[in-house]
C-alpha positions as CSV (number, residue, x, y, z in Angstrom):
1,X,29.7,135.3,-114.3
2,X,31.4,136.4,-110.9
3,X,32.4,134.0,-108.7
4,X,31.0,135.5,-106.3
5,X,27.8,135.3,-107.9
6,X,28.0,132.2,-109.2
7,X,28.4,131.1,-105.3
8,X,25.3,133.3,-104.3
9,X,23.6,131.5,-107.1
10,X,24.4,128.3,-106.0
11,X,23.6,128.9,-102.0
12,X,20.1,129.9,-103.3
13,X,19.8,126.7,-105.4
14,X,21.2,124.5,-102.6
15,X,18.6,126.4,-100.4
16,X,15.7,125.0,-102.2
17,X,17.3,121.6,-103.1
18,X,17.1,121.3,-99.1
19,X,13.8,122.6,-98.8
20,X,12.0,120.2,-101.1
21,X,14.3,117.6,-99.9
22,X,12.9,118.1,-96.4
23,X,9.4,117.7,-98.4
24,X,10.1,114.5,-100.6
25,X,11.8,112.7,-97.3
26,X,8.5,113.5,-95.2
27,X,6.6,111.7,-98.0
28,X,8.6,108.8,-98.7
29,X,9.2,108.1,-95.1
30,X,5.3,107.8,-94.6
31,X,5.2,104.7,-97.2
32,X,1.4,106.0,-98.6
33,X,1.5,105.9,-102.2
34,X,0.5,109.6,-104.0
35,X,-0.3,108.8,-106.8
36,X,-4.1,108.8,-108.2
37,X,-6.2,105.2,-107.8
38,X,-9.4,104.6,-107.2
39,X,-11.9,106.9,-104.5
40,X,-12.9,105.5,-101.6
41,X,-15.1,102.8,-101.3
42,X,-17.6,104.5,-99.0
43,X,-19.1,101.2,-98.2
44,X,-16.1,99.5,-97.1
45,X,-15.1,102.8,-95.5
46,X,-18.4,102.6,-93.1
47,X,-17.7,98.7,-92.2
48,X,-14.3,99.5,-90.8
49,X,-15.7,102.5,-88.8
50,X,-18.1,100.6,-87.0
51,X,-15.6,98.0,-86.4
52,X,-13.9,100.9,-84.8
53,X,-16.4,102.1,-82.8
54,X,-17.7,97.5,-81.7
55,X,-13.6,98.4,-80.2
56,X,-12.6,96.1,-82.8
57,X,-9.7,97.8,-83.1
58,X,-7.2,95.4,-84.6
59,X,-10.1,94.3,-87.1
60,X,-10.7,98.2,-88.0
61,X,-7.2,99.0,-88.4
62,X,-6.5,96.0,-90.9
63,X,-10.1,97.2,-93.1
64,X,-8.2,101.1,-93.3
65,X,-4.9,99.9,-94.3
66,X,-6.5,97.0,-97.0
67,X,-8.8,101.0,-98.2
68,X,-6.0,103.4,-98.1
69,X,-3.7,100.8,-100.6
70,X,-6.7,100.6,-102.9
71,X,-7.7,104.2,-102.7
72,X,-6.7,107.4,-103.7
73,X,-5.8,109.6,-101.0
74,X,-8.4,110.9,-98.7
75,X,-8.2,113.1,-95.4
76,X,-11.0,111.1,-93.5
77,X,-9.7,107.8,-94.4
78,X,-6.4,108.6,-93.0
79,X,-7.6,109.9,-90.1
80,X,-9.9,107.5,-89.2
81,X,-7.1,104.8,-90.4
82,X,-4.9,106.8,-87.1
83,X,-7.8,106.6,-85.1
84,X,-8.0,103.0,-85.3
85,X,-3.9,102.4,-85.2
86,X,-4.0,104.1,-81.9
87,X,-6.6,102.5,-80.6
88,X,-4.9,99.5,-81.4
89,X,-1.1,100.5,-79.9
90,X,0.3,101.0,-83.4
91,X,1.2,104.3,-82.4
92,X,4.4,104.6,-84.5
93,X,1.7,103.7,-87.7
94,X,-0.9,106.4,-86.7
95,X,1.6,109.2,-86.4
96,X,2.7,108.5,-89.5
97,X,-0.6,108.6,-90.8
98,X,-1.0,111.7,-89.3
99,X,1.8,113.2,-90.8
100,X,1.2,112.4,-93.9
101,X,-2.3,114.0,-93.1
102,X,-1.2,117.2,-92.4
103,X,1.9,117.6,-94.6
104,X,-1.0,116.8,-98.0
105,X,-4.5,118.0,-96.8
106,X,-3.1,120.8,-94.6
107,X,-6.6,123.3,-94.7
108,X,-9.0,119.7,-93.3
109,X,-10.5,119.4,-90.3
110,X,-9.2,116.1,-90.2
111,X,-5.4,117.6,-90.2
112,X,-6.8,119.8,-87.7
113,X,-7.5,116.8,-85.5
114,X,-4.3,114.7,-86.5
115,X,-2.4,117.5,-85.1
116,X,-4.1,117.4,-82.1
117,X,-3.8,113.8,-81.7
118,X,-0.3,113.9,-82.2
119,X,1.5,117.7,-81.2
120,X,4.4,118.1,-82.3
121,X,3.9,115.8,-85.5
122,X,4.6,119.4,-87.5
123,X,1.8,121.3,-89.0
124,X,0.5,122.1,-92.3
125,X,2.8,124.8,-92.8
126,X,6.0,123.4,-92.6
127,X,5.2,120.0,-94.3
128,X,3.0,120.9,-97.1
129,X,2.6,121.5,-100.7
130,X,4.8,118.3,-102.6
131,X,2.5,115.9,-104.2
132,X,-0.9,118.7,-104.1
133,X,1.7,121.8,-105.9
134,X,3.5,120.2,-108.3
135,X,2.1,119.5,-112.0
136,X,0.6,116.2,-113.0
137,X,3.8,115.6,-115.5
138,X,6.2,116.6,-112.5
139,X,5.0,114.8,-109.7
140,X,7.2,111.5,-109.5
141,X,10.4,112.9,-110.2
142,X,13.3,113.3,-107.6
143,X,14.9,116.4,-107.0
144,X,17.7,116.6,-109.1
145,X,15.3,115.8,-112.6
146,X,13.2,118.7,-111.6
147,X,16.1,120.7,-111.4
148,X,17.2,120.1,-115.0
149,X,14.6,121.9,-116.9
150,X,12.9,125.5,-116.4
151,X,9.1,123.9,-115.6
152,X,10.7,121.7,-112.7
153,X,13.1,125.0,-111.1
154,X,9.5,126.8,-111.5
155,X,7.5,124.3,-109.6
156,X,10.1,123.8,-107.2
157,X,10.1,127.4,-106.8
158,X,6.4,127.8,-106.3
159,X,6.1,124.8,-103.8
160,X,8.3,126.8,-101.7
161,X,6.7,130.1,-101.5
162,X,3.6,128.5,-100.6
163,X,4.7,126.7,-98.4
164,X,6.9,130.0,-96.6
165,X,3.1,131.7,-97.0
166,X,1.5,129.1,-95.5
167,X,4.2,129.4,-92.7
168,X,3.6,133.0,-91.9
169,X,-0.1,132.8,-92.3
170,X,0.1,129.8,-89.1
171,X,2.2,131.9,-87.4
172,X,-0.1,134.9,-87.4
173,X,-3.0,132.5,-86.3
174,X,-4.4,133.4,-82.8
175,X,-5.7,129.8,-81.4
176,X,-9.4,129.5,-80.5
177,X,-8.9,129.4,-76.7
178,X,-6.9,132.1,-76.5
179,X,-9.8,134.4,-78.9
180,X,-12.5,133.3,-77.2
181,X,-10.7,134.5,-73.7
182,X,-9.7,138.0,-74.5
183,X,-11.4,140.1,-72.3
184,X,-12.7,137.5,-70.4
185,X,-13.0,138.0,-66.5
186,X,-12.0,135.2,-63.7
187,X,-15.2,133.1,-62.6
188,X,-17.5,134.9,-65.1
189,X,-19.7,132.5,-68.2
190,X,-18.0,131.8,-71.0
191,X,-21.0,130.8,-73.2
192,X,-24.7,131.6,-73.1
193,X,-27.5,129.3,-73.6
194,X,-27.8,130.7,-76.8
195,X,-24.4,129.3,-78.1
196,X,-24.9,126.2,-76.7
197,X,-28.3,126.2,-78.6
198,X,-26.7,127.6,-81.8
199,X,-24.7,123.8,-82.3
200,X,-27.1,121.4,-80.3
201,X,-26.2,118.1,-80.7
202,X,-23.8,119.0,-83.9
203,X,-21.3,120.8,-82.2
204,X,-20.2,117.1,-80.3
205,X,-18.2,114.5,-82.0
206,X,-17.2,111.7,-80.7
207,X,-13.8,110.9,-81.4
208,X,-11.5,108.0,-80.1
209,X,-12.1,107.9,-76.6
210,X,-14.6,105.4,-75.9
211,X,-17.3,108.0,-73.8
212,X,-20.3,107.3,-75.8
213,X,-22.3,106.7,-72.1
214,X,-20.8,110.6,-72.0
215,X,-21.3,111.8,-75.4
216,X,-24.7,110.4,-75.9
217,X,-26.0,112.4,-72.8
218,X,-24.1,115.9,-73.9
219,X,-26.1,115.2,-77.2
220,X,-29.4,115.1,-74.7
221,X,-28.5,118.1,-73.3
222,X,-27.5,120.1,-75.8
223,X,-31.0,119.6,-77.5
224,X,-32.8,121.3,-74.7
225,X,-33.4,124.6,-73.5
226,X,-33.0,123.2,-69.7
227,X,-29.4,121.4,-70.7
228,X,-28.7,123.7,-72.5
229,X,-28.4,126.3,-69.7
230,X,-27.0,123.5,-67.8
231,X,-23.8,123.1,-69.6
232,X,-23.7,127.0,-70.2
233,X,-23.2,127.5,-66.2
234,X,-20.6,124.7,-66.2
235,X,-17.8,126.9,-68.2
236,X,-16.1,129.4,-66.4
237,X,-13.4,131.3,-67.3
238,X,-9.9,130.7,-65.9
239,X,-7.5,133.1,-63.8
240,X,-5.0,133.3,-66.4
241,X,-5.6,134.3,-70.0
242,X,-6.3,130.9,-72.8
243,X,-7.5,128.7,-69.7
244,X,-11.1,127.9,-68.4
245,X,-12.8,126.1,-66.0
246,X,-15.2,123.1,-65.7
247,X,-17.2,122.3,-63.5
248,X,-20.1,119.7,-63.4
249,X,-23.1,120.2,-61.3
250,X,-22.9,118.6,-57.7
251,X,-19.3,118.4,-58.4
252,X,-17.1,119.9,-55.5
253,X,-14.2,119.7,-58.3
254,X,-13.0,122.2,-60.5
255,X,-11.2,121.3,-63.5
256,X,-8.6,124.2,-65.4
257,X,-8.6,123.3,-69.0
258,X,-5.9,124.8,-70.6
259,X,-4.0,124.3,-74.4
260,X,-1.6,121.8,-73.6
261,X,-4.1,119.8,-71.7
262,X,-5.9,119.6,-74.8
263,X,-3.0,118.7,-77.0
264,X,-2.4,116.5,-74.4
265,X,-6.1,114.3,-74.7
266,X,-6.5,115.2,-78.4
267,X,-9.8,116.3,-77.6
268,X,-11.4,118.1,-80.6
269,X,-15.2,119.0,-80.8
270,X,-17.0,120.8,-83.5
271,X,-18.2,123.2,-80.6
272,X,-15.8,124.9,-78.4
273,X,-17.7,124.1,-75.1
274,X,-18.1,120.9,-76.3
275,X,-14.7,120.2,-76.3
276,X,-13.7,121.9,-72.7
277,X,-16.6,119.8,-71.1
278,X,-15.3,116.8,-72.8
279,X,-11.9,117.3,-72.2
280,X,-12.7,117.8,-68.3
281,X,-14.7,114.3,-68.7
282,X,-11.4,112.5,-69.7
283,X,-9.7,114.3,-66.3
284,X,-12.2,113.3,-64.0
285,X,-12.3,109.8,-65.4
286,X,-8.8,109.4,-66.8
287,X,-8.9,105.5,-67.4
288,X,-12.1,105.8,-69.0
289,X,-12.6,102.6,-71.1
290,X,-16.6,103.2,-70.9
291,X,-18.9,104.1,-67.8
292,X,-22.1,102.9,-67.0
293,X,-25.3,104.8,-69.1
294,X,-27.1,106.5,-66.1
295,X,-23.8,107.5,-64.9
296,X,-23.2,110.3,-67.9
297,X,-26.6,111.8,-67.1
298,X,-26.1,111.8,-63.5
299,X,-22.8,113.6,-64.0
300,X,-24.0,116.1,-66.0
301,X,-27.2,117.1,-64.7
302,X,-26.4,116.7,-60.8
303,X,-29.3,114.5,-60.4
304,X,-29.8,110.6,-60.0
305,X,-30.9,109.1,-63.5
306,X,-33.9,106.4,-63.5
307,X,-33.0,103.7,-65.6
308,X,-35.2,100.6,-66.7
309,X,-34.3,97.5,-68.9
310,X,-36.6,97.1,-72.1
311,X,-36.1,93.5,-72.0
312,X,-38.2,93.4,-68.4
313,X,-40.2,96.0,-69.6
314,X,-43.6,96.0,-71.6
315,X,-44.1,97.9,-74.0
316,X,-46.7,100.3,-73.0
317,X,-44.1,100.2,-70.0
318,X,-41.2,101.3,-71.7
319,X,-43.3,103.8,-74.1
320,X,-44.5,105.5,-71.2
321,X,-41.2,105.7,-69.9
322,X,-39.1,107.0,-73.0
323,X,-42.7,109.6,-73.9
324,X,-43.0,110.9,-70.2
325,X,-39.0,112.2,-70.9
326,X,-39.6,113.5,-74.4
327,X,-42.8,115.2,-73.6
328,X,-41.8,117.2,-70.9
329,X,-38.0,117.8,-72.3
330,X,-35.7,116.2,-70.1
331,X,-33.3,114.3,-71.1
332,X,-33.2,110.5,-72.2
333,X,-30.4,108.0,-73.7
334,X,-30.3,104.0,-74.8
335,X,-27.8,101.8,-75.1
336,X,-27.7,98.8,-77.3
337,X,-26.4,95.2,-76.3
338,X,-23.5,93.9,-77.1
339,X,-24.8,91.4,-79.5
340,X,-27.1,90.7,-81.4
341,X,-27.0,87.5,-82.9
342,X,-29.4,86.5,-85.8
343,X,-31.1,89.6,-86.1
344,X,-30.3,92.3,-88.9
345,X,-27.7,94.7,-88.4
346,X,-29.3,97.5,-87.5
347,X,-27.5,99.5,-85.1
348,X,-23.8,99.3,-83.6
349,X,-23.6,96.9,-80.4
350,X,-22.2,98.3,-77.3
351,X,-23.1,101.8,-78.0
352,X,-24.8,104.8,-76.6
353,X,-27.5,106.7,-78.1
354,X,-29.6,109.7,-77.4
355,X,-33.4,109.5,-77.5
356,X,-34.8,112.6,-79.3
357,X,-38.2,112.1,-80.2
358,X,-41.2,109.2,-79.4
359,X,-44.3,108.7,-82.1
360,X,-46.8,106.7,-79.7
361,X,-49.7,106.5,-82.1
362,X,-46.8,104.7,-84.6
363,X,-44.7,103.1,-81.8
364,X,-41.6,104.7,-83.4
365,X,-38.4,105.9,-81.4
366,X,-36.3,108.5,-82.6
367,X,-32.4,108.0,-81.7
368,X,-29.4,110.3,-82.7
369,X,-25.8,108.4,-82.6
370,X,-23.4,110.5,-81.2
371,X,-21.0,110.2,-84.1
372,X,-23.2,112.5,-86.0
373,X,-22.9,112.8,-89.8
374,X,-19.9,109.6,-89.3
375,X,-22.7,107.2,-88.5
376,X,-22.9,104.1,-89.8
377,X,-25.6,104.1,-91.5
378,X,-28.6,100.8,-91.8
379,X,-31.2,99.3,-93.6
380,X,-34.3,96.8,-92.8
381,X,-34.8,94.7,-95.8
382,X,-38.6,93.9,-96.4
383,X,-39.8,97.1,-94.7
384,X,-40.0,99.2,-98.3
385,X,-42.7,101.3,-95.7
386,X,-40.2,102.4,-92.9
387,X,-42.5,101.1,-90.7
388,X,-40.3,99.3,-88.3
389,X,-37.0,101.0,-89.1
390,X,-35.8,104.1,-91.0
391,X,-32.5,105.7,-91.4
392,X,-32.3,109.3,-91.5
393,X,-29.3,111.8,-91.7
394,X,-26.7,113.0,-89.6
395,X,-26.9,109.8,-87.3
396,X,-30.9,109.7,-87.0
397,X,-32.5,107.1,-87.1
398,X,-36.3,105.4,-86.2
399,X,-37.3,101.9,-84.6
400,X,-40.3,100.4,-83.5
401,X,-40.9,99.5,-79.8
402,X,-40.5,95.9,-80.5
403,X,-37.4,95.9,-82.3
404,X,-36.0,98.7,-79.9
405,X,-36.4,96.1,-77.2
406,X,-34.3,93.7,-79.2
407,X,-31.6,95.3,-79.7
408,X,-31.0,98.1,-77.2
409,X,-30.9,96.8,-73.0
410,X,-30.7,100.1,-71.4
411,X,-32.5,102.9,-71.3
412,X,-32.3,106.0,-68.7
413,X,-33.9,109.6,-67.9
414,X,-33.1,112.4,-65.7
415,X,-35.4,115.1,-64.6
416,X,-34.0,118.6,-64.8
């Protein structure tokens, strides 16, 4: 062979040797074991998520890291395990959680989010495709033993033109904000009701900011047709192309959201308008560590909210007050005390809920958490009937009057 070739041949090699190198140190730097064990313990998983969301941070960040050494690896886990880090000041621990996210579950909504949470962390593209594109028999070895036999080179090959693809298929990605404002002119709508109706109260996710007084009212709002059209007229676009503007009602400020503000926050709804209102939430309150109930609803529909306590309350009081807001579709939310002592575990303490539906001839509330599908979910033992309590999907959930006054301290309307 030429030596000239031979050197050509060589560069090439070297080339890749680097590439997966780059790959392999990303990995092993993150100290999270790749290799298959058991799934997720879903129970467990659900017990240090609503530690998370009691702000029992340090206790919810221990529960992830004891799951994610005794589970195979898992997209939500790790997020949520980042979530918690944060929350808790390991920030050096959550990034690297959120590296590893995005490097070995690069098409998740979760990496989606971990990228948000921490820009600049890299992306999918230029971190991916070790442990998920090698062969079982491969996976394990170092560099130089794939090198030595034609199935390694070949895997090693592969790895990196997926990973190149992957590369040039980021590149050519045009971001949502900067689709949905092509063609968009200064101070017009950016959504109709209609959009906002499309994704209700599933376009919102709460993530680790602790707004649940915020997000429990956007749920309200986005459930009916009067909110709806509320937070419709709130979104404007921006002067300049990617950036809008939010304003809420009986607010004399304006607040430009652009793509590095969100980066910025991390915000990162389901919904697009969802996550510019929210985003513009965690502007106007910057040190938000939880606002009073009524003061979500006032902000958002421009009007005072009436509150009432249920433990003051009767209970043809209190159904009156939570039916006369169902009934004629305005919006209502609850929020639950911040212990409960000696009573089942039923809902999570210190949180905000949305009120979406009242049964008066069964005396049964219906209440949405505003985590969604994430919900912790509950059960009443020795009430096989659901007639006191009932857990339902995508954070649903029914109580009767009389336990709802146990548990939950506030509740408040607003008339739109």
């Amino acid at each position: 062979m030429a030596r000239n070739e031979y050197l050509k041949r060589l560069g090439i090699r070297r080339n890749q040797l680097a590439k997966v190198a780059a790959v392999s140190i990303c990995l092993s730097q993150a100290g999270l074991a790749v290799s298959a064990l058991g799934p997720v313990d879903e129970t467990a998983l659900r017990s240090a998520w609503a530690l998370y969301n009691q702000h029992k941070l340090a206790a919810s960040a221990d529960a992830f890291e004891t799951l994610i050494r005794t589970s195979a690896p898992n997209a939500r886990l790790y997020y949520y395990a980042a979530l918690a880090c944060r929350g808790n000041n390991r920030n050096a621990r959550a990034k690297q959680l959120c590296q590893y996210l995005i490097a070995n579950f690069p098409t998740t909504t979760e990496a989606d989010y971990a990228q948000k949470m921490y820009p600049g962390s890299g992306t999918a593209s230029n971190t991916a495709g070790a442990s998920d594109t090698l062969p079982e028999s491969l996976r394990g070895k170092n560099i130089q033993e794939l090198m030595k036999t034609e199935e390694g080179r070949k895997a090693v090959q592969d790895a990196i033109a997926k990973k190149e693809a992957a590369a040039a298929s980021a590149a050519a990605k045009i971001s949502p904000m900067m689709a949905k404002s092509k063609g968009g002119r200064s101070g017009e709508r950016v959504f109709s009701t209609a959009d906002i109706a499309k994704d209700g109260a599933g376009g919102i996710d709460q993530m680790y900011y602790p707004n649940c007084w915020f997000e429990s009212s956007m749920s309200a709002l986005a459930m009916l047709p009067r909110g709806q059209k509320l937070m419709a007229e709130m979104i404007r676009y921006g002067a300049k192309e990617g950036t809008f503007v939010v304003r809420f009602p009986g607010d004399g400020k304006e607040y430009t959201i652009t793509e590095e503000k969100l980066e910025k926050t991390g915000v990162h709804d389901k919904a697009l308008w969802a996550t510019l209102i929210e985003c513009a939430q965690t502007y106007k309150f910057p040190d938000d560590n939880g606002g009073q109930l009524h003061e979500g609803l006032g902000y958002l529909t421009g009007r005072p909210a009436e509150y009432i306590s249920p433990g003051s309350a009767s209970d043809q009081e209190l159904s009156l007050f939570i039916d006369g807001a169902v009934k004629s579709q305005n919006p209502i939310v609850c929020g639950s005390q911040d212990y409960t002592s000696g009573l089942p575990h039923l809902v999570v303490t210190g949180h905000a809920y949305t009120i979406v539906g009242f049964d008066a001839a069964k005396g049964m509330i219906k209440i949405r958490n505003p985590h969604g599908a994430n919900s912790e979910r509950f059960t009443l033992k020795n009430d096989p009937n659901h007639q006191k309590f009932e857990q339902l999907d995508d954070g649903l959930f029914k109580i009767h009057v009389s336990l709802f006054k146990q548990y939950f301290d506030q509740v408040a309307r607003s008339f739109i």
